[in-house]
C-alpha positions in Angstrom: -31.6 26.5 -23.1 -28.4 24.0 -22.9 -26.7 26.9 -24.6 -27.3 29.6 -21.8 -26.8 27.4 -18.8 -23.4 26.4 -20.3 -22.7 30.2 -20.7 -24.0 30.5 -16.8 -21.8 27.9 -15.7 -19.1 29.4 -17.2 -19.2 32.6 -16.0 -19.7 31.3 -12.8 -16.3 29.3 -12.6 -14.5 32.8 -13.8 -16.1 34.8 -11.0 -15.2 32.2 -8.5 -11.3 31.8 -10.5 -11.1 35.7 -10.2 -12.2 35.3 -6.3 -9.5 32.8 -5.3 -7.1 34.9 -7.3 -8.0 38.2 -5.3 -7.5 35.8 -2.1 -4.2 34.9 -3.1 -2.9 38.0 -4.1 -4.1 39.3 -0.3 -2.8 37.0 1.5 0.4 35.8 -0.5 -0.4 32.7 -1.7 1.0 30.7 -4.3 -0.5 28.1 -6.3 2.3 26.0 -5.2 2.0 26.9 -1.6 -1.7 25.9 -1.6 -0.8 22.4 -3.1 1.7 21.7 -0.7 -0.5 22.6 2.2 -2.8 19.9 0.7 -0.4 17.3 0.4 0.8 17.9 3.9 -2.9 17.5 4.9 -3.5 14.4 3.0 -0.4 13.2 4.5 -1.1 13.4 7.8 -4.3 12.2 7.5 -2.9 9.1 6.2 -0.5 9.0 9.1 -3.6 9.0 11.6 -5.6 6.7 9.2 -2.9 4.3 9.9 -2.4 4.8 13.3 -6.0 4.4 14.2 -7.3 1.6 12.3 -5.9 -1.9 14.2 -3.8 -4.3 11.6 -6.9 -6.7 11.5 -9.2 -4.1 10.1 -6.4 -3.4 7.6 -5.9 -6.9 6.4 -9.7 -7.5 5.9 -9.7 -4.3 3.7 -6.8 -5.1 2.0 -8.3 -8.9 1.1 -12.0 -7.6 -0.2 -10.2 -5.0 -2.1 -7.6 -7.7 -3.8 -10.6 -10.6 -4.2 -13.0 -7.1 -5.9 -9.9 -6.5 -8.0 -9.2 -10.3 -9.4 -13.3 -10.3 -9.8 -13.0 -7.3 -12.2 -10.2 -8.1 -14.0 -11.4 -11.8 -14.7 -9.9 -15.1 -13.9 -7.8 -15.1 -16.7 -6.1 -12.1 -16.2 -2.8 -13.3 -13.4 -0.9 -9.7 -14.6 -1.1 -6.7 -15.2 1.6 -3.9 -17.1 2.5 -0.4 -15.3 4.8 1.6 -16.7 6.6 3.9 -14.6 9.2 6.7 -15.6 12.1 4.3 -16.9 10.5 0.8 -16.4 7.9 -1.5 -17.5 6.7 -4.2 -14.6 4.0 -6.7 -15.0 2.4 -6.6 -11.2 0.3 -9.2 -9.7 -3.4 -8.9 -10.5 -4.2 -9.4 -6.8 -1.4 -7.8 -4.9 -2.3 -5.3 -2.7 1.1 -3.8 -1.7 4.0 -3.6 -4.1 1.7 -3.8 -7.2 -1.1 -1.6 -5.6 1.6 0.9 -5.1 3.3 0.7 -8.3 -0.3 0.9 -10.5 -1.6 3.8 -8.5 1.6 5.8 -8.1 4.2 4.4 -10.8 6.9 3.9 -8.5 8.3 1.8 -5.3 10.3 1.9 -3.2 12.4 5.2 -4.3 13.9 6.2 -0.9 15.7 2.4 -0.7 16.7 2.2 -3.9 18.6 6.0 -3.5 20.5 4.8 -0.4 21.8 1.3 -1.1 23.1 3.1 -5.0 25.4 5.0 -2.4 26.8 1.5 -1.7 27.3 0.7 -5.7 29.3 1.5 -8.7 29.2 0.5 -12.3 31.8 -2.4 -11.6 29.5 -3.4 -8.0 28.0 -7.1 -8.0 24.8 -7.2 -6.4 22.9 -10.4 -4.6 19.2 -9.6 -4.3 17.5 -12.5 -1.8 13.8 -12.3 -2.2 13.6 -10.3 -5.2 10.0 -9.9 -5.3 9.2 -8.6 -9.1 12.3 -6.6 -9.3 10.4 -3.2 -8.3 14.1 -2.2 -6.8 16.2 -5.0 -8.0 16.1 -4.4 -11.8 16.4 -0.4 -11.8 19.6 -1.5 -9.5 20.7 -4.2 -12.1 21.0 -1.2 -14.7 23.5 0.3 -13.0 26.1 -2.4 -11.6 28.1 -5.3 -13.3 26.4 -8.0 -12.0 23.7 -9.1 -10.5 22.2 -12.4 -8.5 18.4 -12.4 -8.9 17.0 -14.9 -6.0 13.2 -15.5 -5.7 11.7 -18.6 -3.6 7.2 -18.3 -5.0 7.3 -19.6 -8.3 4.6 -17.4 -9.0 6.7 -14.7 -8.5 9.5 -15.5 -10.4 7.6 -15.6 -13.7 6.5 -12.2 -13.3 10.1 -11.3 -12.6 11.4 -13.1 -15.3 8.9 -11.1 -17.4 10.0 -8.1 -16.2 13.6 -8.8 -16.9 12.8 -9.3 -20.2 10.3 -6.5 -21.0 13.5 -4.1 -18.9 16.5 -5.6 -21.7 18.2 -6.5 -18.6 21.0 -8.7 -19.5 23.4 -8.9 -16.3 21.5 -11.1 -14.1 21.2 -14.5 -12.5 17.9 -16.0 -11.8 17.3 -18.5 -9.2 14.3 -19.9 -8.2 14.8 -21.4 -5.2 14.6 -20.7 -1.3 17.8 -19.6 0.7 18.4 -21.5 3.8 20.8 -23.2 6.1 20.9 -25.9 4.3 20.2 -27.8 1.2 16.6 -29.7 0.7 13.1 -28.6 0.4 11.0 -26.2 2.8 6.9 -25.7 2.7 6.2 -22.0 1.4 3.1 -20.2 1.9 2.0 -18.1 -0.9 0.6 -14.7 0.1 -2.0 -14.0 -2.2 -3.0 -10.0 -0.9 0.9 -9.2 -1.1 3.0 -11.5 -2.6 5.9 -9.8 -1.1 5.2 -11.2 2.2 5.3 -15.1 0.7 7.1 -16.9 3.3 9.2 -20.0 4.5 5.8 -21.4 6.9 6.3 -20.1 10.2 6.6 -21.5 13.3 3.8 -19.9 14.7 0.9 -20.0 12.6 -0.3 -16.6 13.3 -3.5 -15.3 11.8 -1.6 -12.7 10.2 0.0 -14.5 7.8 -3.1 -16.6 6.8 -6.1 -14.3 6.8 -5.9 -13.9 3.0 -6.5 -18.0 2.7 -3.1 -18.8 0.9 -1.3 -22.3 -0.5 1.4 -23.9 1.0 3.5 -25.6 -1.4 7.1 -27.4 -1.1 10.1 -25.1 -2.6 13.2 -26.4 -2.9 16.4 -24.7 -0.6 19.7 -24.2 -1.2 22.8 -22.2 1.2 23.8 -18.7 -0.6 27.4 -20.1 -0.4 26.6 -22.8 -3.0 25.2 -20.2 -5.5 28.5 -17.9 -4.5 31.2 -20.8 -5.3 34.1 -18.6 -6.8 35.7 -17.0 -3.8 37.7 -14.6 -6.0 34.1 -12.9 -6.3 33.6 -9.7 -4.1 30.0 -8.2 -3.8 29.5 -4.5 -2.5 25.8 -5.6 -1.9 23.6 -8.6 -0.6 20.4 -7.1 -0.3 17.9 -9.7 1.5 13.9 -9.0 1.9 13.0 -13.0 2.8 10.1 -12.3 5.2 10.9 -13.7 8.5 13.9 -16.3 6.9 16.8 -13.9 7.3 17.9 -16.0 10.1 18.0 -19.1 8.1 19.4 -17.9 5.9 22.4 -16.1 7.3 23.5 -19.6 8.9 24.3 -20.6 5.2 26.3 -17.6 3.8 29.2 -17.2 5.8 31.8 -17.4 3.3 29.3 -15.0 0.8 29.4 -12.7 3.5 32.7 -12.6 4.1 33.7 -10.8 0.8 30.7 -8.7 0.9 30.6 -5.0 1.6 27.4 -4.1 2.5 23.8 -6.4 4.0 20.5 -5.0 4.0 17.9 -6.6 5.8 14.8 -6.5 7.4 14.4 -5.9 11.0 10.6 -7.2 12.5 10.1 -8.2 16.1 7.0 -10.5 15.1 9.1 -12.4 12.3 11.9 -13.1 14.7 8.9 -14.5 16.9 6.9 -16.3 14.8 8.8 -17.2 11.6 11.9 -17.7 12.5 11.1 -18.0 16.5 14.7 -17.1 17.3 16.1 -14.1 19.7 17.7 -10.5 19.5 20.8 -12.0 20.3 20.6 -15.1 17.7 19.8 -13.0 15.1 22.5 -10.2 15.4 25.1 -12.8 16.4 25.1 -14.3 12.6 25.5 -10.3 11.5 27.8 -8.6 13.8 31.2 -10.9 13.6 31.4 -9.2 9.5 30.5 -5.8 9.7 31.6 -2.4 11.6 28.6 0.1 11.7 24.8 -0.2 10.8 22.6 2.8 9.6 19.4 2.4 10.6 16.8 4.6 8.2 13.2 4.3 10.1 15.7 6.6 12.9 18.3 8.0 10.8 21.1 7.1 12.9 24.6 4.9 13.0 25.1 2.4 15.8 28.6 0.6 16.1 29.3 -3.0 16.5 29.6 -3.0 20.2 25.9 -1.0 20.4 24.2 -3.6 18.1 22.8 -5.9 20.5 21.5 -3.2 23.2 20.0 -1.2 20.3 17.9 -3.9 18.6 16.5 -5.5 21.5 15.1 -1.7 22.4 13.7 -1.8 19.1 12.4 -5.5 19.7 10.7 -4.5 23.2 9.5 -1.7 21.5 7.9 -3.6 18.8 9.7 -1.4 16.3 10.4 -2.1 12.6 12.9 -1.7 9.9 12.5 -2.3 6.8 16.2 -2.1 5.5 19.2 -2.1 8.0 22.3 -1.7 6.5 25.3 -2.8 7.8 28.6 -1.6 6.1 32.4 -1.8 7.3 32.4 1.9 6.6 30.2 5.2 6.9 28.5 6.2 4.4 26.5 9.6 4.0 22.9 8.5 3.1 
C-alpha cells in the first residue's frame, strides 16, 4: 500500500511538472522570470507590511520575538555564530535587527558598505564611531590601512572584539568608550531588542527607546580629537552610526575633522528631538564649515554647501530619515 501511493504521488507531481512546463512554453516564461515576479511580490508586500503596521505594533513584535528567541536558546547562551560569504560574526542572541538580519539572510548592510569603499583605498584610514559588531566595519577594515574601531555598550564590544578575532583582522584600534564633547562619564542605555540603537540617555525619555525594558549604566566619554592626537594623520573616512549623539559628538572632533575626507552619518528628525534635543541648524552648523557637497542615498541626489540647511530642515518637517549622509569635499559617483 505505502509502495503504490508513493508511486501515485509521484506521478502526480510529473503531470502537474509537465503542466507548468506546457504553460511556460505558451506563454514565454522563464523559470527565472517567474522567480523574480515572486520576489517583486514579496517585496512589495513587505513595503505595505511596513507601511501599514504603526512603530508601536512593530516594537511589541519585535520584543516577544527577541524575549521567545533568548527563551529557546537558554540563558546561557549571550551569542550566536553566522557565517556569511567571507566572514564569521558572533551576533547577539537577542537582537532583533542587525543579528536578525545577518542569521536569516547572511549579510548586512551591503548597499552602505559598496558606497563608502568608493571613498577608500588600500592606503585609506578609517574611524568607525559606533561600530556596533563590525557587520560593515570589519569587511571595511580588510581593505584599508588602518582602522579606528570605536564602540560605547560594553556588551557590544566583546562581541566585536570576537569578531575581530574570529575575522584575522589585524589593523584596528579598539576603544571602548563613548564619543562626546567632552571628557568624563555619560549614563548609557542598553537596547536589548537591537543593540545597535544603545544610546547616550536621551533627553526625552520617549517610549520608543524603552519599551524593550533596558539598563542604564555609566560609560565613560572621551572627544574624537584625543583619540586622533597625531595631526600628520589624514583619514578618507569617519564613519559615525552613535544613535542620536552625532551632535555631541561633532562638538569634540574638530581638528579630526579637519584632515578628514569624507563623514557619514545618520540623519533622524526624532533623535535630533529627543536625544540630542538640538535643531536643523545646530546640527548642520558643526558639519557644513568642513565639507563641500553631501550625497544623500534614501533620495539619490547631491546638495551643495549653501543648500544644506534648507534641504534638511525639509527632510526634518517631513519626518524623513537617512541612514548614512555623506558629506565629501568632492563628487563621487556612487
Amino acid at each position: 500500500m505505502f509502495i503504490k501511493i508513493v508511486e501515485t504521488n509521484k506521478n502526480e507531481r510529473a503531470t502537474a511538472l509537465k503542466k507548468v512546463k506546457h504553460l511556460y512554453k505558451k506563454f514565454g516564461f522563464t523559470a527565472g522570470m517567474l522567480k523574480g515576479s515572486l520576489a517583486e511580490g514579496k517585496k512589495k508586500v513587505r513595503t505595505i507590511i511596513k507601511a501599514v503596521i504603526p512603530p508601536f505594533i512593530k516594537r511589541k513584535i519585535a520584543n516577544s520575538l527577541s524575549l521567545l528567541t533568548s527563551k529557546l536558546n537558554g540563558k546561557n547562551i549571550t551569542g550566536l555564530l553566522v557565517q556569511t560569504e567571507k566572514f564569521r560574526f558572533v551576533v547577539g542572541s537577542e537582537d532583533m535587527s542587525v543579528g536578525r538580519t545577518l542569521r536569516i539572510k547572511g549579510s548586512y548592510g551591503d548597499n552602505e558598505f559598496k558606497r563608502i569603499s568608493k571613498l577608500l583605498s588600500n592606503e585609506s584610514n578609517v574611524i568607525f564611531v559606533g561600530t556596533h559588531i563590525g557587520a560593515i566595519a570589519i569587511p571595511t577594515a580588510k581593505n584599508v590601512k588602518s582602522c579606528i574601531f570605536i564602540e560605547a555598550n560594553p556588551q557590544t564590544f566583546n562581541l566585536l572584539t570576537t569578531n575581530i578575532f574570529l575575522n584575522e583582522v589585524t589593523n584596528t584600534t579598539c576603544k571602548n568608550v563613548a564619543i562626546g564633547e567632552c571628557e568624563g562619564e555619560i549614563n548609557f542605555v542598553l537596547s536589548r531588542v537591537n543593540s545597535g540603537g544603545s544610546k547616550r540617555e536621551p533627553a526625552v525619555k520617549d517610549n520608543m527607546y524603552y519599551y524593550d525594558k533596558p539598563k542604564t549604566i555609566k560609560v565613560p566619554m572621551v572627544t574624537l580629537d584625543s583619540i586622533c592626537s597625531d595631526e600628520s594623520e589624514i583619514y578618507d573616512l569617519i564613519f559615525m552610526d552613535i544613535e542620536g549623539s552625532e551632535f555631541f559628538a561633532l562638538q569634540g572632533m574638530h581638528n579630526a575633522l579637519l584632515r578628514t575626507n569624507a563623514l557619514v552619518v545618520e540623519f533622524i528628525p526624532h533623535h535630533l528631538r529627543n536625544v540630542s534635543n538640538c535643531s536643523v541648524e545646530d546640527f548642520i552648523g558643526l558639519i557644513s564649515n568642513y565639507f563641500n557637497y553631501c550625497y544623500v542615498p534614501s533620495k539619490d541626489v547631491y546638495i551643495d554647501t549653501d543648500d544644506f540647511l534648507t534641504f534638511f530642515l525639509k527632510m526634518f518637517a517631513a519626518d524623513e530619515t537617512d541612514d548614512g549622509l555623506i558629506f565629501t569635499n568632492k563628487k563621487v559617483s556612487f
